[in-house]
N, C-alpha and C positions, 0 to 999 in steps of 0.2 A: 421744399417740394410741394407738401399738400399744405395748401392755407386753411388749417383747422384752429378757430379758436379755442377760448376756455370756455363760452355755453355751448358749443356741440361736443365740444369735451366731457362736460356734464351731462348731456343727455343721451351719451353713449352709456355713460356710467349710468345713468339707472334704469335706462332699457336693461341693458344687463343686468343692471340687478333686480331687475323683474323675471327678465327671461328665465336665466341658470337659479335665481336662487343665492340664499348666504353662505350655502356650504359650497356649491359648485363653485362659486365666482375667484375666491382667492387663489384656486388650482390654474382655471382658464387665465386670469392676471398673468400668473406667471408662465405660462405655454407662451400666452400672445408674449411676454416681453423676451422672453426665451426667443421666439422668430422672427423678434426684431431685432434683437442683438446680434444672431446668425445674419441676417439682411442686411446690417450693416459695416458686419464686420466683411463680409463676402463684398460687399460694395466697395469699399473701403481697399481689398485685396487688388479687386479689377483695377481701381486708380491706381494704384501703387504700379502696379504691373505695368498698367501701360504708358505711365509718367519714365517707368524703368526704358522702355522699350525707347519711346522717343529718346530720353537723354540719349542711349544706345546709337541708335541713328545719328542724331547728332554728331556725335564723338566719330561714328566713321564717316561720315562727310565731311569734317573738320579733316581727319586723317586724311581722305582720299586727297581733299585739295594743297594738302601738306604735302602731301607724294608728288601729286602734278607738279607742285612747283619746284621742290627739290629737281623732279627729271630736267622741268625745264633751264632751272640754274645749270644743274650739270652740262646740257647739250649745251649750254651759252658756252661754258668755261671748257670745253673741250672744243668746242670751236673756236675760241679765242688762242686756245695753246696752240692748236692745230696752224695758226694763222701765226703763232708767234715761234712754231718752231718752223714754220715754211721760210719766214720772214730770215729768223737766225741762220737759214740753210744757206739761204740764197746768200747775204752781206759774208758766212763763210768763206763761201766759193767766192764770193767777190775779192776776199780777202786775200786769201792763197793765190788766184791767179797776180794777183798784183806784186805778190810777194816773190813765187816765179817769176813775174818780169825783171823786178828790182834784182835777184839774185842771177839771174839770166845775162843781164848789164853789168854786176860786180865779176863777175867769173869773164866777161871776153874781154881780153887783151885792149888795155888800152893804146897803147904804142905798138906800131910793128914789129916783128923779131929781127926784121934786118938794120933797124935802125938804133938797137940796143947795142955796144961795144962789149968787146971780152971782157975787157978790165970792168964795166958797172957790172957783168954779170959775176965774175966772182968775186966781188965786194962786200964783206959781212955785213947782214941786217943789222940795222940801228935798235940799240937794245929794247927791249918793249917794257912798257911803265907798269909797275908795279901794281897790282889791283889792292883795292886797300880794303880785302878780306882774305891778302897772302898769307897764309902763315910765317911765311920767310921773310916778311918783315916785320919789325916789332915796332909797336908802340911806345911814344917816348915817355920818357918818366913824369908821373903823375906829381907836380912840384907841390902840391897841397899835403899840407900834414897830416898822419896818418887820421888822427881825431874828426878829421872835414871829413873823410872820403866816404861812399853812402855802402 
């Protein structure tokens, strides 16, 4: 701060100890370093405070562009869904009507009824093939010995 050497150093000290005197001088010493200590320590508060205050700032502009971008990811990924459940809607309906058609085509008559005879119609249907998750029918024997099987 102040460029004071060690000769104006000294020639403060004995102005003073001209001016005050030997008994005054050790009292004012300590006043003056008393008011310097308060001046520095008060200096010293000021920085602290407003080193506090910026960090402070900082950290919410850090925050705020934190938020900005989360919102902006959000609007991305809600208009992406938006676009992927329009998407799914649409190949739905695409789906179902197709499936309506295909069932639409399995349901009308492929032969005329007048070209069907009496004798094929009451003809018993051909037995249908067992699905092979029927209970009704078993599985055959497991020929590994009991010691193999898992």
């Amino acid at each position: 701060m102040f460029d004071i050497g060690f000769s104006e150093l000294f020639l403060i000290a004995v102005v003073a100890l001209l001016v005050l005197g030997p008994e005054r001088l050790p009292k004012a010493a300590r006043f003056a370093g008393l008011w310097v200590r308060r001046a520095r320590a008060q200096w010293y508060s000021v920085k602290s405070e407003l080193e506090n205050e910026l960090a402070a700032e900082e950290l919410k502009r850090d925050l705020r562009q934190t938020q900005d971008t989360l919102r902006q990811t959000r609007d991305e990924l809600s208009t992406g869904l938006g676009e992927a459940r329009n998407r799914l809607q649409r190949e739905g309906d695409s789906l179902r009507r197709e499936f309506d058609d295909i069932a639409a085509d399995a349901t009308a008559p492929a032969v005329s009824e007048s070209s069907v005879t009496p004798e094929a119609a009451d003809a018993p249907a051909p037995p249908a093939l067992a699905s092979p998750h029927d209970p009704s029918v078993s599985d055959p024997p497991d020929p590994r010995p009991d010691a193999e099987r898992p």
